[in-house]
Residue, then its C-alpha position, 0 to 999 in steps of 0.5 A: x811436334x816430333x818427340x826428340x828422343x835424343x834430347x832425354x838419351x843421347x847415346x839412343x841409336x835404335x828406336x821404332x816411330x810411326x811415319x806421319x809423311x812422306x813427301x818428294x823433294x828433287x831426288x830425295x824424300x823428306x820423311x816426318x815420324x811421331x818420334x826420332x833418335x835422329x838428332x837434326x842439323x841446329x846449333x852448329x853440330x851436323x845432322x845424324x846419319x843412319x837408316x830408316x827401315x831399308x832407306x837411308x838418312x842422309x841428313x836431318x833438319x828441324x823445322x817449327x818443331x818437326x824434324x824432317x829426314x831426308x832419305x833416299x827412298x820414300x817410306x809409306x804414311x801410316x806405317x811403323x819403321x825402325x831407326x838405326x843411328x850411325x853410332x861412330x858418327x853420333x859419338x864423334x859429334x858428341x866429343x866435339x861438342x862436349x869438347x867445345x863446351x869445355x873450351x868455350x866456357x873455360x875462355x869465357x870465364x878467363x878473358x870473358x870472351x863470348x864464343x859468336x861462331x861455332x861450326x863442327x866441320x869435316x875438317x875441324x871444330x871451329x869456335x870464334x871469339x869475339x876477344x884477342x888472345x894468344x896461341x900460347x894462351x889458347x894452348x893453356x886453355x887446351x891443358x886446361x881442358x884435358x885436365x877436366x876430360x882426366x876428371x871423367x865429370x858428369x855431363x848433364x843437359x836438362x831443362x831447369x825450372x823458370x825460377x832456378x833457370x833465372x838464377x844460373x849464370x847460363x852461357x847462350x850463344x843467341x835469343x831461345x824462345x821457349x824452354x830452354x835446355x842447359x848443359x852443364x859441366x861443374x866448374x867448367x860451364x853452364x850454357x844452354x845448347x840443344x846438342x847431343x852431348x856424352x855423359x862424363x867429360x872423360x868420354x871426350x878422349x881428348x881435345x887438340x888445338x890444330x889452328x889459330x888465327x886472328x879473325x876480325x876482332x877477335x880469334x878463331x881457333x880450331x880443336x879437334x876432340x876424341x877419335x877425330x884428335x887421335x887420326x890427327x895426331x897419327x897424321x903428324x907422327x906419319x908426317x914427322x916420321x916421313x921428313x926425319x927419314x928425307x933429312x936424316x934427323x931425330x924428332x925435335x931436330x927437323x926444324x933446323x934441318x928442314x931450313x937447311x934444306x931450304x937454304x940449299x934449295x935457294x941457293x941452287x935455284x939461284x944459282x940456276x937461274x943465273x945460269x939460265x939468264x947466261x945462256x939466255x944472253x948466249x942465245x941473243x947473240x945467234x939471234x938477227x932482225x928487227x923482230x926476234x923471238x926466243x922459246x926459253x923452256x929454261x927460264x923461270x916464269x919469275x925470269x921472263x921479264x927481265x929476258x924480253x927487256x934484255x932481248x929487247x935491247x938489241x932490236x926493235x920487237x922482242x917476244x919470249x916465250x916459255x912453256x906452260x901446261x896448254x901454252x905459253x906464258x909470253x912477253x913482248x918488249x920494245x924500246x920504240x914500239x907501244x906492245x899493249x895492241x900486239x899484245x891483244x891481238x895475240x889475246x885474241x887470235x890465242x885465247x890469252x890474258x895479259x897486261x903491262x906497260x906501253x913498252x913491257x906486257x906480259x901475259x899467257x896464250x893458248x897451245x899454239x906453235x911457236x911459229x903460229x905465234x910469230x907470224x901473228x905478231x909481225x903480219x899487218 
């Protein structure tokens, strides 16, 4: 069994550990110590980064009680090396989950929800909840949890006696065998948890919800804590601060403005499209024969439809054709004619997709010419 060092003192960065074995696994190397600072990947929180003597850790995991260090060099049986933990990613992974700890266990004593799925991700915390709420309820939650960050509360994991273990209205989020190891933050939660936490809840920073959306039965609502809440939060101010420049608007005016500016992109595109579709109608009647084709870069891809039915109209083979990145996106249309054959068989020489009615399939085709496309279409 490994001594977990990061169990009595998470903020241990730097220690000293015998290495026991070594052994290769594809490209890197699974090292097991008598003892480790490494906090390994368990409980929804990410593996510790750092060094072991001149290699790197890159990952960590736990296996029947040995933590196992995946590196990128081999390191000698037997001999002595100093650990070094990525400090800024340990306190990150320690905001998160403290943070989380707070919000779960203020949700579970307001709804009596049971947080079924927590994952500390690159992009954000996510916790899922096995009961609905609001967005406005899980943005009081937040306020809630900044209060208790502002009351810098003590933080403490440890492993209570069986019969005070028996007495605690503990949160756990699966079945432990062995002891177990309770977090606890008075007022705000009790669960037990194996994770590395900070010492007093004002070491969080912060807590930020930056998602929520409904999630099977329940709700699944993303937060950010410490250092990670603050980049997000420049992000938005950088983004604010870009849009109030394009719109010429203050902050707190943006909405109305950006829909302005949507409303008056609507209109020009529909108006451009009508447009188009006229010049388009123009374009026919230059057009002769029973089988007629027209390349239109100007049509939306939205218009292409419609367009092979109108030119389909006036003879008895219609193909319209508009530019894509590596092709064409295609229509054919005939009044009198089933496409669909035509259709696969432009498919198949073009390395295209497509499908529709006997009288209407649209589709896409691989960079070819035009003419290519035409001579395909009309030879037996």
């Amino acid at each position: 069994m490994t001594e977990k060092l990061y169990d009595n003192d998470a903020f241990l960065l730097d220690f000293t550990a015998r290495v026991l074995s070594c052994r290769e696994q594809g490209s890197c190397w699974l090292v097991e110590l008598d003892r480790t600072a490494f906090f390994p990947e368990g409980g929804g929180q990410g593996a510790d980064h750092g060094t072991l003597g001149s290699a790197r850790v890159t990952d960590c995991h736990e296996k029947g009680g040995i933590v196992y260090h995946t590196t990128d060099m081999p390191l000698s049986t037997g001999e002595t090396v100093e650990g070094h933990v990525d400090g800024k990613r340990r306190l990150s992974m320690m905001q998160q989950h403290s943070g989380e700890h707070i919000f779960s266990g203020l949700v579970h004593a307001r709804f009596g929800y049971n947080n079924v799925g927590f994952h500390i991700g690159s992009d954000a915390v996510t916790m899922d909840f096995d009961g609905k709420m609001t967005l406005e309820e899980a943005l009081e939650i937040e306020r809630l949890v900044n209060e208790a960050i502002w009351k810098d509360l003590p933080v403490r994991a440890e492993y209570p006696p069986q019969e005070v273990l028996a007495t605690l209205p503990y949160r756990s989020k699966k079945e432990i065998d062995g002891p177990l190891r309770i977090v606890s933050i008075e007022g705000y939660d009790i669960c037990a948890c194996c994770g590395t936490h900070v010492r007093t809840t004002g070491q969080i920073g912060q807590v930020k919800v930056t998602g929520f959306m409904h999630y099977k039965n329940g709700v699944r609502i993303s937060i950010l804590c410490g250092m990670r809440a603050l980049d997000f939060e420049n992000g938005l101010l950088s983004e604010v601060r870009d849009i109030s420049h394009i719109t010429s608007e203050q902050p707190g005016k943006l909405a109305p403005a950006v829909e302005k500016l949507r409303k008056e992109r609507d209109d020009f595109q529909y108006h451009l499209e009508q447009l188009a579709m006229r010049y388009f109608t123009a374009e026919i009647s230059r057009t002769e024969g029973d089988v007629r084709m027209i390349t239109a870069d100007y049509l939306a891809v939205s218009q292409l439809r419609p367009a092979a039915g109108l030119l389909a109209a006036s003879c008895a083979l219609a193909l319209v054709l508009i530019p894509r990145e590596g092709g064409w996106n295609y229509a054919i249309s005939s009044k009198s004619t089933d496409v669909r054959p035509l259709s696969r068989k432009l498919q198949s020489l073009f390395s295209g997709r497509g499908g529709g009615s006997p009288d209407m399939v649209q589709g896409i085709l691989g960079d070819a010419s035009p003419e290519a496309i035409l001579k395909a279409l009309t030879e037996e």
